[in-house]
Backbone as CSV, one residue per row, in Angstrom:
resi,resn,N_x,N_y,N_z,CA_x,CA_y,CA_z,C_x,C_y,C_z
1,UNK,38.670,-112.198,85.085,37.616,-112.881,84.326,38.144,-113.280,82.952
2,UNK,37.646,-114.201,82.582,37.919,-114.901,81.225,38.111,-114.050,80.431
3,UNK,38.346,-113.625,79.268,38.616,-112.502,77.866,37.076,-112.936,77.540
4,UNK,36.815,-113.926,77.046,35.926,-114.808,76.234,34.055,-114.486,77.312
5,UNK,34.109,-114.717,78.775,33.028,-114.691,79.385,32.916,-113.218,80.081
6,UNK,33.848,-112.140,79.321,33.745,-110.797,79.496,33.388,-110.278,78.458
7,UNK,33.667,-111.076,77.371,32.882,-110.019,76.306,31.657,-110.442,76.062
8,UNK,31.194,-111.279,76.419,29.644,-112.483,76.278,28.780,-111.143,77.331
9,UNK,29.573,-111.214,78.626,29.083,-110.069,79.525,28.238,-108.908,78.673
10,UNK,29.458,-108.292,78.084,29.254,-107.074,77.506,28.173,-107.019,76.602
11,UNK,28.518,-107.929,75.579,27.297,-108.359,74.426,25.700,-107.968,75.130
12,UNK,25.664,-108.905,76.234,24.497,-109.083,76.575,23.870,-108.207,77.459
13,UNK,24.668,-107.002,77.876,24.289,-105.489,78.463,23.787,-104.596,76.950
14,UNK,24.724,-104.894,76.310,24.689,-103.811,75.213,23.571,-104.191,74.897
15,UNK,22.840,-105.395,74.738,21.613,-105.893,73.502,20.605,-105.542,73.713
16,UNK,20.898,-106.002,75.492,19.494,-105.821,75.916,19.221,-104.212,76.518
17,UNK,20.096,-103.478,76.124,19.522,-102.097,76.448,18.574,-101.392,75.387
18,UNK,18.110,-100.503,75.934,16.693,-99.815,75.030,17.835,-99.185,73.477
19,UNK,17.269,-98.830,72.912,17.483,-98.248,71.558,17.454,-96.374,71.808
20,UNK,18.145,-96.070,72.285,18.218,-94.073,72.534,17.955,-93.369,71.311
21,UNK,18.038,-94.027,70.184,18.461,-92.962,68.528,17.166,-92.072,68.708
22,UNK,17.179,-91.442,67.493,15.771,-90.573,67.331,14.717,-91.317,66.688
23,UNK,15.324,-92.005,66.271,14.300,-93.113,65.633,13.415,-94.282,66.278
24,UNK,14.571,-94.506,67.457,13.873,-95.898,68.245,14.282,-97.021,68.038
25,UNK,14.449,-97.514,66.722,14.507,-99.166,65.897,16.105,-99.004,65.098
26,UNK,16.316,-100.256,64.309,17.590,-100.374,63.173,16.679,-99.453,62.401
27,UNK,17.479,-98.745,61.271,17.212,-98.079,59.918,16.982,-99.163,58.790
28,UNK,15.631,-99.735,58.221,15.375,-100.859,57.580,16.722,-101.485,56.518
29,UNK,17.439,-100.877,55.937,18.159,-101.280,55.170,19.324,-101.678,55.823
30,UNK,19.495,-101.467,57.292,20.844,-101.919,57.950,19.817,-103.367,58.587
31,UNK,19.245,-103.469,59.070,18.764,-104.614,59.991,19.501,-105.679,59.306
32,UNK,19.281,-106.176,57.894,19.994,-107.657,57.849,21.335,-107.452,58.017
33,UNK,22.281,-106.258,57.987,23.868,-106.272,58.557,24.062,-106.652,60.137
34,UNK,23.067,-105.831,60.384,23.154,-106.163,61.814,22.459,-107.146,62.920
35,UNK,21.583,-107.746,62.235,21.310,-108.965,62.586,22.054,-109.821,62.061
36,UNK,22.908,-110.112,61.561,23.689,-110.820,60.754,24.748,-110.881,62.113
37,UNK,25.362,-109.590,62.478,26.477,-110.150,63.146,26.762,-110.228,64.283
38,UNK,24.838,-109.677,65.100,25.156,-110.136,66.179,24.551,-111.339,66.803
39,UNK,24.323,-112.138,65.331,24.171,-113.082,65.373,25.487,-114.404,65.855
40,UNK,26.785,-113.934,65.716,27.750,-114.463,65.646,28.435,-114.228,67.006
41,UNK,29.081,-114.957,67.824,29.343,-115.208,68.852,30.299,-113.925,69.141
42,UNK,31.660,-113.738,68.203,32.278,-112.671,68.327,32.254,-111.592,68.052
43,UNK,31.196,-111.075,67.902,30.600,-109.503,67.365,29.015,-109.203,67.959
44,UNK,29.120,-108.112,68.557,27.787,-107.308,68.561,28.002,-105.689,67.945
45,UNK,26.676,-105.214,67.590,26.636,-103.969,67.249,26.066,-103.146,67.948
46,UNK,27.120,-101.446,68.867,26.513,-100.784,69.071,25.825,-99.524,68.745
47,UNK,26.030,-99.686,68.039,25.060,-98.409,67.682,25.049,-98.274,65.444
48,UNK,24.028,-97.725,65.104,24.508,-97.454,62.915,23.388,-96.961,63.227
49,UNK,23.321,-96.297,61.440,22.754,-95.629,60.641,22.716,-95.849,59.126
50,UNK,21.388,-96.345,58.605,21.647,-97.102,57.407,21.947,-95.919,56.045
51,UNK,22.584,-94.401,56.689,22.898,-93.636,55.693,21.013,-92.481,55.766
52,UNK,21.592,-91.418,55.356,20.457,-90.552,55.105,20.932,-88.763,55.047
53,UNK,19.447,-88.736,54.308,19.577,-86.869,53.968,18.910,-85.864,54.917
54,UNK,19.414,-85.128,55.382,19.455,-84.360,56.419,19.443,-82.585,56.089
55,UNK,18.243,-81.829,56.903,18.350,-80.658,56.638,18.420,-79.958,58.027
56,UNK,19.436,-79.193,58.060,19.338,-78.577,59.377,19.879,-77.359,59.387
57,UNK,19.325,-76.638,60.686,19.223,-75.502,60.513,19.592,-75.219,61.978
58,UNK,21.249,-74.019,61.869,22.256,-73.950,63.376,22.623,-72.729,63.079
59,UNK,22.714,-72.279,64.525,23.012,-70.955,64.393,24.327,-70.454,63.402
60,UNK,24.609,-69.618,62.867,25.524,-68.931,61.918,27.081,-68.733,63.274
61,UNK,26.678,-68.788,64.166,27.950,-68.816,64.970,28.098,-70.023,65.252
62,UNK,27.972,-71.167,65.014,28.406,-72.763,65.339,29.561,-72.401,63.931
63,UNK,30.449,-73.251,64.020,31.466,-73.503,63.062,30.628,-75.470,62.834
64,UNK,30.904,-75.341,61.650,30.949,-76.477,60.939,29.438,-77.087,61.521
65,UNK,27.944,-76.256,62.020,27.416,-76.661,62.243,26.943,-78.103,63.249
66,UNK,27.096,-77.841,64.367,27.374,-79.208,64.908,25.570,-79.548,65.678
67,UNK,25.395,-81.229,65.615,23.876,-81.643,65.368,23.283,-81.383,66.686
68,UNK,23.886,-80.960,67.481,23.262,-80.980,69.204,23.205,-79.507,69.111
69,UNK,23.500,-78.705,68.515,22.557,-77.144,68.055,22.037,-76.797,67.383
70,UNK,21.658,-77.830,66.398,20.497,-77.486,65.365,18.930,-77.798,65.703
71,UNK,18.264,-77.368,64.728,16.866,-77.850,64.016,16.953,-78.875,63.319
72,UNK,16.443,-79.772,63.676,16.252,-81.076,62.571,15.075,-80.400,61.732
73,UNK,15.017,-80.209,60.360,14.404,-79.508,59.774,13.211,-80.594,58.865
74,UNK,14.354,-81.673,58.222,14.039,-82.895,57.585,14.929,-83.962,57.851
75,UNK,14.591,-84.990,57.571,15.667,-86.587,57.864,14.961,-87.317,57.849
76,UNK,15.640,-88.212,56.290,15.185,-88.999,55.493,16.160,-90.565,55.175
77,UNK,15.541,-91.694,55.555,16.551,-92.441,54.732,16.262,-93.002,53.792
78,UNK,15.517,-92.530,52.864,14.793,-92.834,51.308,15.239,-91.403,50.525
79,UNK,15.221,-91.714,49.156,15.253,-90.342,47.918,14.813,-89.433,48.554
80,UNK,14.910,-87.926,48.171,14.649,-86.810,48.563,13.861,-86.141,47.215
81,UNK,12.769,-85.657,47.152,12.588,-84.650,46.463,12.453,-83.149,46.696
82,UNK,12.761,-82.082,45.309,12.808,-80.853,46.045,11.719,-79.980,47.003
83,UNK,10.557,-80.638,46.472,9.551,-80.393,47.619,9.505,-80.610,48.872
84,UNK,9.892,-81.515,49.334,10.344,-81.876,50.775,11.101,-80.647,51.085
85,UNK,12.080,-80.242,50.606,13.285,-79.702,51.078,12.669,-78.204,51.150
86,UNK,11.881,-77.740,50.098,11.791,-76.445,50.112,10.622,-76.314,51.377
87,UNK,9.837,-77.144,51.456,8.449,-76.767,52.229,9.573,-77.189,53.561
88,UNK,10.720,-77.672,54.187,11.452,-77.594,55.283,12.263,-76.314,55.261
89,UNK,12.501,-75.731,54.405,13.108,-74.537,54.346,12.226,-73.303,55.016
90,UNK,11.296,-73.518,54.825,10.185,-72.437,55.389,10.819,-71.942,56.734
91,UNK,10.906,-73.610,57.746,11.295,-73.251,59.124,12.667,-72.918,59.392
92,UNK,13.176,-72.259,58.407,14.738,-72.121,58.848,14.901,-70.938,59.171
93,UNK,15.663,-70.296,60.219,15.711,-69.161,61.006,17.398,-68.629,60.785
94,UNK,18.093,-69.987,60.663,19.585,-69.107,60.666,20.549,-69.902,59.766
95,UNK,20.936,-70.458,59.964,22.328,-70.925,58.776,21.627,-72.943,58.243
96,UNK,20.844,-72.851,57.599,20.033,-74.068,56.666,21.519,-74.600,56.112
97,UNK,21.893,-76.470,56.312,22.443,-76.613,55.576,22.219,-78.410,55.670
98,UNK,22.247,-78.943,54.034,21.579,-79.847,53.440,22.865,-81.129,53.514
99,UNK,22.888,-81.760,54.091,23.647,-83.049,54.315,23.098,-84.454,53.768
100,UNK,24.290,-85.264,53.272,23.918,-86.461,52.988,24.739,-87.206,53.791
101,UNK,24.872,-87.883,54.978,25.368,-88.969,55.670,25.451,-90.600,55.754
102,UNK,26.548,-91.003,54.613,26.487,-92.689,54.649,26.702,-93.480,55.567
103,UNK,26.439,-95.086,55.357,26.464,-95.774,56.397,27.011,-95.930,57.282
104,UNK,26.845,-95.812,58.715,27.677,-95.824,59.574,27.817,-97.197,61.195
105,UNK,28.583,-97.976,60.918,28.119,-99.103,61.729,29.323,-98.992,62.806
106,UNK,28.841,-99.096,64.356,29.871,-99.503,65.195,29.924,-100.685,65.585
107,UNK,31.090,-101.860,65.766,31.019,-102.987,66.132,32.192,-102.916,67.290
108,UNK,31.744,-104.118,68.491,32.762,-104.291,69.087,33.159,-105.598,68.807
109,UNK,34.298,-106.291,68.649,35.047,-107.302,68.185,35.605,-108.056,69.464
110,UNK,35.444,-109.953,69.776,35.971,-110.383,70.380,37.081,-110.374,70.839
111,UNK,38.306,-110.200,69.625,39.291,-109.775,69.096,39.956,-109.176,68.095
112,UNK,41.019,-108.820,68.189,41.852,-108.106,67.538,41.418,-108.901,65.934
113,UNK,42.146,-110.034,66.094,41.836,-110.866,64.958,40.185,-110.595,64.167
114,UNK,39.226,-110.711,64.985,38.002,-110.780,64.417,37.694,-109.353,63.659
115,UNK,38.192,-107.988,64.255,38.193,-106.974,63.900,38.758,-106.537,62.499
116,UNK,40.147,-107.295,62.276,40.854,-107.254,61.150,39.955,-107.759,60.060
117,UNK,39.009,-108.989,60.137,38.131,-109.893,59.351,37.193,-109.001,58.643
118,UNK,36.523,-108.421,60.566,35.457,-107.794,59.700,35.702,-106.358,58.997
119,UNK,37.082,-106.050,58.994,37.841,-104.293,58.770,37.583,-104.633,57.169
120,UNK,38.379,-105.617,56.382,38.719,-106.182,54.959,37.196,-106.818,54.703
121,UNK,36.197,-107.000,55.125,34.890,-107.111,54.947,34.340,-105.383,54.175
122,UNK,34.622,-104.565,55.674,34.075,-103.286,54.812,34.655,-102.713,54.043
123,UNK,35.799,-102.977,54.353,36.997,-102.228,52.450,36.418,-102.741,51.127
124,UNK,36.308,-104.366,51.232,35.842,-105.016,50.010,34.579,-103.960,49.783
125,UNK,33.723,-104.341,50.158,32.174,-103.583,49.929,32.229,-102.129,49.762
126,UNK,33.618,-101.446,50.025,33.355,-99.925,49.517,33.541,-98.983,50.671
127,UNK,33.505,-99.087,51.908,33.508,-98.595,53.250,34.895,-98.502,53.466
128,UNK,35.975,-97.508,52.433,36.928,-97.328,52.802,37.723,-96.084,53.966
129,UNK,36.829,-95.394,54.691,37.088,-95.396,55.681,37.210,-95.837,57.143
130,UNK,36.845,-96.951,57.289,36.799,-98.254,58.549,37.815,-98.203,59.090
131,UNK,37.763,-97.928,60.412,38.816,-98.188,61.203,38.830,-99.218,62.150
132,UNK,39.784,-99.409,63.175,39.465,-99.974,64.674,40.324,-99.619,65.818
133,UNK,39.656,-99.684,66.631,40.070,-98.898,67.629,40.504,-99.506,68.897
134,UNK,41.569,-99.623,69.595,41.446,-100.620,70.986,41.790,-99.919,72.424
135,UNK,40.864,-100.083,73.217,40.162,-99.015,74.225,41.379,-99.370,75.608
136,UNK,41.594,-98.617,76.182,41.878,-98.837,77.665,41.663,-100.528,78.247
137,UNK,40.401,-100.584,78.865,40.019,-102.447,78.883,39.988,-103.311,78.228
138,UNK,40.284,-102.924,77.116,40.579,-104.247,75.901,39.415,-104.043,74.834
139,UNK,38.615,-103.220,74.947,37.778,-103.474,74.083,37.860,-103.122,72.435
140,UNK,37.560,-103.828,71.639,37.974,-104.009,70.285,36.979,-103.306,69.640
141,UNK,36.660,-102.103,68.783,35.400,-101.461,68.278,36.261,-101.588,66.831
142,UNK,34.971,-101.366,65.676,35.561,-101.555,64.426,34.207,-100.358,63.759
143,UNK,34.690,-99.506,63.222,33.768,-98.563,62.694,33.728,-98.529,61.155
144,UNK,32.403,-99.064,60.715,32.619,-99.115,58.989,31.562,-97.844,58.826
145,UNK,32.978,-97.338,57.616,32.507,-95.900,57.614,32.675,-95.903,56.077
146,UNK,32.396,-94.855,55.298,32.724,-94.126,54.125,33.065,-92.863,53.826
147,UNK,33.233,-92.764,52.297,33.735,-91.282,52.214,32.847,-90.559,51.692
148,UNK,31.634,-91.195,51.162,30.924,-90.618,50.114,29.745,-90.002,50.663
149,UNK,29.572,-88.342,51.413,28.985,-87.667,52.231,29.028,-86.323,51.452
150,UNK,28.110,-85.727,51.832,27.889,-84.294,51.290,27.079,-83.397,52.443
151,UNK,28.198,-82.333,52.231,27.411,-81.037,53.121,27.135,-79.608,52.468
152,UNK,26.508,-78.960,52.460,26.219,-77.877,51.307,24.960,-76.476,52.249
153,UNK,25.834,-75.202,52.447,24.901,-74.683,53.342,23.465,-73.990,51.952
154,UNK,22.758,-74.077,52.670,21.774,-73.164,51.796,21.380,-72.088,52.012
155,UNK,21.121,-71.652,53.473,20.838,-70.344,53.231,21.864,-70.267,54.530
156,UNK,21.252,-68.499,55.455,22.555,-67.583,55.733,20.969,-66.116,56.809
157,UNK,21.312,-66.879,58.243,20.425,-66.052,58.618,18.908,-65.860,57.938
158,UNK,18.455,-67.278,57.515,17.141,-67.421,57.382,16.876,-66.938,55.650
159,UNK,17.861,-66.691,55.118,17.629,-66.238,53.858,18.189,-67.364,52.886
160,UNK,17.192,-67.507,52.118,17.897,-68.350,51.249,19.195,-68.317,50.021
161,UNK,20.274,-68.941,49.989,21.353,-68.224,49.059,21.227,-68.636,47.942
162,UNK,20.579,-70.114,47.546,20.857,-70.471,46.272,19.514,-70.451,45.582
163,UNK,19.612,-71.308,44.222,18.213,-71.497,43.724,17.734,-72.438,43.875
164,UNK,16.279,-72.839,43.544,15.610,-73.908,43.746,16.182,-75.015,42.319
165,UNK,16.520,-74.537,41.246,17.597,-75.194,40.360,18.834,-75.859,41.233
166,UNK,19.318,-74.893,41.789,20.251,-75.218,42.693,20.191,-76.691,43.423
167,UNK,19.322,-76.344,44.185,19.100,-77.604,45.342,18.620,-78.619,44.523
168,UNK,17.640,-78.669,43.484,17.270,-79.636,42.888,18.510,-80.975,42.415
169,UNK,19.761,-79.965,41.855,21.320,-80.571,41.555,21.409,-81.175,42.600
170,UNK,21.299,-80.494,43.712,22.088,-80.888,44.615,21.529,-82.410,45.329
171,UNK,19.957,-82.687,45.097,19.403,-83.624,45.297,19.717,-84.734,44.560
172,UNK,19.949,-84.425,43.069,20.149,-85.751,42.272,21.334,-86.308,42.768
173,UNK,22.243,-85.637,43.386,23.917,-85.879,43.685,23.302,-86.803,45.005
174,UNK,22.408,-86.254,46.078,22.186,-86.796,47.097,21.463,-88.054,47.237
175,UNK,20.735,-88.261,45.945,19.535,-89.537,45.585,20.934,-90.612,45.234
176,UNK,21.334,-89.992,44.258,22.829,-91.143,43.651,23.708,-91.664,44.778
177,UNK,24.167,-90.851,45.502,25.237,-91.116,47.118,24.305,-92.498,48.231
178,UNK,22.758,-91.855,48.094,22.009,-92.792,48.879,21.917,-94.306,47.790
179,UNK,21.410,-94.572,46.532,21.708,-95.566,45.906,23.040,-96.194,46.364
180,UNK,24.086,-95.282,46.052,25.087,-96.373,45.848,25.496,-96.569,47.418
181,UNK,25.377,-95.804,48.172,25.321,-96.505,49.832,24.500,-97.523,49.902
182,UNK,23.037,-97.653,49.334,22.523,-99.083,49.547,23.164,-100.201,49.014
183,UNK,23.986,-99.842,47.854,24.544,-101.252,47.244,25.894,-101.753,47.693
184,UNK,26.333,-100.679,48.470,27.302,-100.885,49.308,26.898,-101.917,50.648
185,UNK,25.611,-101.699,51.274,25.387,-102.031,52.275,25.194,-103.743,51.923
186,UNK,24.576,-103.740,51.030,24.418,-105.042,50.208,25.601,-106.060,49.886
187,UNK,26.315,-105.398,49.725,27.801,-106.053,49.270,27.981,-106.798,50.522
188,UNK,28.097,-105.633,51.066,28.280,-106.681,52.693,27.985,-107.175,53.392
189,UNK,26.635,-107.203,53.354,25.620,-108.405,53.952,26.489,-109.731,52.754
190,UNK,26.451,-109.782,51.697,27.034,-110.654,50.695,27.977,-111.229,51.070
191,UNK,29.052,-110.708,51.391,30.269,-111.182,51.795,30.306,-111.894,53.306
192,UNK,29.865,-111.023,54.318,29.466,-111.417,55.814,28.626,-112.713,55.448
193,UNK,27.884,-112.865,54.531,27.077,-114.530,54.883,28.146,-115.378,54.214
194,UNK,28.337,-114.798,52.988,29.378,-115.884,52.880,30.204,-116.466,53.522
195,UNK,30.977,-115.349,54.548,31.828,-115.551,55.218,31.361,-116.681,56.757
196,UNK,30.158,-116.538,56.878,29.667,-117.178,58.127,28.877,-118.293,57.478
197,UNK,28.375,-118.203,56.036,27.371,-119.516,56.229,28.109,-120.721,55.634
198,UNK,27.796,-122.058,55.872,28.726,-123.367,55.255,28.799,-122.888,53.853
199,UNK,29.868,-123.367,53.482,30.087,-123.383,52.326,29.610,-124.387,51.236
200,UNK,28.835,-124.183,49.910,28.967,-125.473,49.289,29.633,-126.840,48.988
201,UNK,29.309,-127.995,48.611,30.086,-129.061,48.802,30.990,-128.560,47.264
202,UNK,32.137,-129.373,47.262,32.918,-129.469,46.679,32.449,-130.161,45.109
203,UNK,31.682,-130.626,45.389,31.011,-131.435,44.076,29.971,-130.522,43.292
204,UNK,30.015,-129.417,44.063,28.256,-128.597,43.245,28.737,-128.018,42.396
205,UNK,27.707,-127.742,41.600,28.268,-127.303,40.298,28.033,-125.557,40.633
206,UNK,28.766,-125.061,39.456,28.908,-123.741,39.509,27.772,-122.820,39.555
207,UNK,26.801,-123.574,39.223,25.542,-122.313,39.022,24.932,-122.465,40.356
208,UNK,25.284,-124.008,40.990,24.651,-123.955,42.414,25.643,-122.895,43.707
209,UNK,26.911,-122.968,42.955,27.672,-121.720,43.986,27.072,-120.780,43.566
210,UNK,26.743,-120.441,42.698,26.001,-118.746,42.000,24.796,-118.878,42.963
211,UNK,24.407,-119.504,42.927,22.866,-119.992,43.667,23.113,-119.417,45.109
212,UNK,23.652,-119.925,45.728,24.238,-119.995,47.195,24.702,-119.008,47.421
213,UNK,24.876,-117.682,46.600,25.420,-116.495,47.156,24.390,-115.615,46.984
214,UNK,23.753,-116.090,45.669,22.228,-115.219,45.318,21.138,-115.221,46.503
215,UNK,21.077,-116.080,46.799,20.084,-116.303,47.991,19.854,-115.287,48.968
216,UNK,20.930,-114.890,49.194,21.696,-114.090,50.194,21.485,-112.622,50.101
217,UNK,21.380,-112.711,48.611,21.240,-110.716,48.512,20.449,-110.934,47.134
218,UNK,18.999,-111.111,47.191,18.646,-111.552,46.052,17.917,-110.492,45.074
219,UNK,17.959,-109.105,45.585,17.631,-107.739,45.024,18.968,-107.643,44.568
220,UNK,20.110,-107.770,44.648,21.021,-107.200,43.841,22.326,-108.495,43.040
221,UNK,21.867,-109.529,43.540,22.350,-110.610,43.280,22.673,-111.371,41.858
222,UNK,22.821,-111.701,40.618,24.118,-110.948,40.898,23.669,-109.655,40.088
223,UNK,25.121,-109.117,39.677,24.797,-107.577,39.206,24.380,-107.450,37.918
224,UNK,23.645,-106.407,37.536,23.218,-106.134,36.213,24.444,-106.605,35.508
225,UNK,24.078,-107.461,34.409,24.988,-107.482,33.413,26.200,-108.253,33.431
226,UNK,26.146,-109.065,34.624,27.195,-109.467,35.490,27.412,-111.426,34.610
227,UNK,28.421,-111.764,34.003,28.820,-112.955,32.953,28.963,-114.044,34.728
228,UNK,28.874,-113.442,35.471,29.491,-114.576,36.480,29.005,-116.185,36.694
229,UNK,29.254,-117.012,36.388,28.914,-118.042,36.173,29.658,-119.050,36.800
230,UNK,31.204,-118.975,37.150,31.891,-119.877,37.667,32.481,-119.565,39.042
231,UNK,32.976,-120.067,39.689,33.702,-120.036,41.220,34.855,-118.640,41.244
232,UNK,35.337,-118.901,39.485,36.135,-117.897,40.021,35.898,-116.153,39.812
233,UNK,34.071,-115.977,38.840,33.743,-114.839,38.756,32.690,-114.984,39.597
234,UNK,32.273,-115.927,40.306,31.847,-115.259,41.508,32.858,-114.658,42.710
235,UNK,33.547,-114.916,42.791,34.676,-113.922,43.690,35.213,-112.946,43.293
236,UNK,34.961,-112.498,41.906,35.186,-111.417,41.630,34.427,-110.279,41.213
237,UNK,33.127,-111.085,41.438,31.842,-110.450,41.387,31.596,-109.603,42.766
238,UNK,32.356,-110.538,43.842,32.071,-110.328,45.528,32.995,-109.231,45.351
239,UNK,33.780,-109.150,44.613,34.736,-107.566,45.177,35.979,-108.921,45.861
240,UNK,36.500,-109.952,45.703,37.245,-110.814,46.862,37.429,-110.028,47.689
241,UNK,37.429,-110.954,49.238,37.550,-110.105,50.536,39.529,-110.471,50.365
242,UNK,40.042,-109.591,51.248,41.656,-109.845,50.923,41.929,-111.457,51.758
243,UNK,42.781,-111.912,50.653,43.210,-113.098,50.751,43.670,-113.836,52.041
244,UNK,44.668,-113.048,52.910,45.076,-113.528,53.788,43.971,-113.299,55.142
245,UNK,42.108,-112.767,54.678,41.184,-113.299,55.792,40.655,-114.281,55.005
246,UNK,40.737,-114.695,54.127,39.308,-116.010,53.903,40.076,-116.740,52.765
247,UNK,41.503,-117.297,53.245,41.800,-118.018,52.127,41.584,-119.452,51.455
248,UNK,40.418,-119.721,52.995,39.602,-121.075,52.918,38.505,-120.893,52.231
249,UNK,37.939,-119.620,52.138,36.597,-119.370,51.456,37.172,-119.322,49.752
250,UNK,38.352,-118.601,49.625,38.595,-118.247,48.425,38.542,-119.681,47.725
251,UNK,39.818,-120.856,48.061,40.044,-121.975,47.483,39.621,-122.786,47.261
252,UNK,38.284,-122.777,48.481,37.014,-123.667,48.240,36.524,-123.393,46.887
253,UNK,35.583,-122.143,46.714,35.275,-121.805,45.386,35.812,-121.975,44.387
254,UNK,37.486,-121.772,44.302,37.886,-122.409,43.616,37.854,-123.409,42.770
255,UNK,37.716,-124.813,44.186,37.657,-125.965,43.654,36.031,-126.463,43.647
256,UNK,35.296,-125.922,44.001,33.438,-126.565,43.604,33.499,-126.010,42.859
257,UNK,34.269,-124.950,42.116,33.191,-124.690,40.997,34.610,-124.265,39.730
């Protein structure tokens, strides 16, 4: 079979299957990533998580706590306050421990090539753990991942170890990790449209390229404080994606603006 009318195959098993998570649906803050790219002929997405805080509670003999023997205690993908956490603490019976988990997207890639595109997509935006992977049958997966996660046990056989000072710290660390995972996620919706939508004409002026990227991510668009005004600080506003994937996107901007 074709390379090209085997992965169309695949796409269209994967899409149309039900949603298994615990949730059911996308995690609201991933939907425009991922409608975004499986919108595009050479990419679908199977499976993310738009990042979240997690309390769980596993037996004291699991090593490193693993999620198919716990209590889901709490799981959140918004701020946490310490009330939440303590009134989930109630139900904890054996080893309580408080996780923050960032974004996590799996893609499978037409190709090799497309994988590399979208790999230097999630580096730019901050997702410097991304890998890709190429399977037995050819299949191309690209996992945009990060580093910026936290695990922290709290209690120990149902007892609690730290203080409620304690965890409170430990929340502001976990509220900040979830912020800057959203603006991460943002980046790259930013870059991904850029990368897929026409580009401005060559004649527009610079505030209309500013325009044309704002559109796109218009809660964070551009950044606080951000002088960007011309072609070439808007690409450096974007984080530039590396040169040798979009050196048509880069030079364009260049020259419109």
């Amino acid at each position: 079979m074709d390379r090209g009318a085997e992965f169309g195959r695949w796409k269209a098993q994967s899409l149309s299957k039900a949603d298994l998570s615990r949730k059911g649906s996308v995690d609201e803050d991933a939907v425009a990533v991922v409608e975004l790219l499986n919108s595009r002929e050479e990419f679908f997405t199977t499976s993310s998580c738009a990042g979240r805080i997690l309390l769980l509670d596993g037996s004291p003999n699991d090593s490193g706590v693993q999620k198919q023997h716990c209590c889901w205690l709490l799981v959140t993908h918004k701020p946490c306050v310490k009330e939440d956490v303590m009134a989930a603490l109630q139900g904890a019976t054996s080893s309580a421990v408080l996780k923050f988990e960032p974004f996590i997207l799996h893609v499978q890639c037409r190709t090799l090539q497309d994988a590399q595109t979208l790999h230097s997509v999630a580096i730019d935006s901050g997702f410097r753990n991304s890998g890709i992977t190429v399977g037995k049958r050819g299949k191309t997966m690209m996992a945009v991942r990060s580093t910026h996660g936290l695990e922290v046990p709290l209690s120990h056989k149902g007892k609690l170890m730290v203080t409620e000072e304690y965890i409170e710290f430990l929340l502001t660390i976990a509220n900040q990790k979830m912020e800057e995972n959203k603006k991460r996620i943002e980046r790259a919706q930013v870059l991904l449209s850029a990368m897929f939508s026409p580009l401005p004409s060559v004649s527009a002026s610079p505030w209309s390229c500013l325009q044309s990227l704002s559109s796109r991510a218009p809660s964070t668009w551009p950044p606080e404080g951000s002088p960007a005004k011309t072609g070439d600080d808007v690409w450096k506003v974007c984080q530039r994606p590396r040169q040798e994937c979009f050196p048509s996107l880069q030079t364009h901007f260049q020259n419109a603006c």
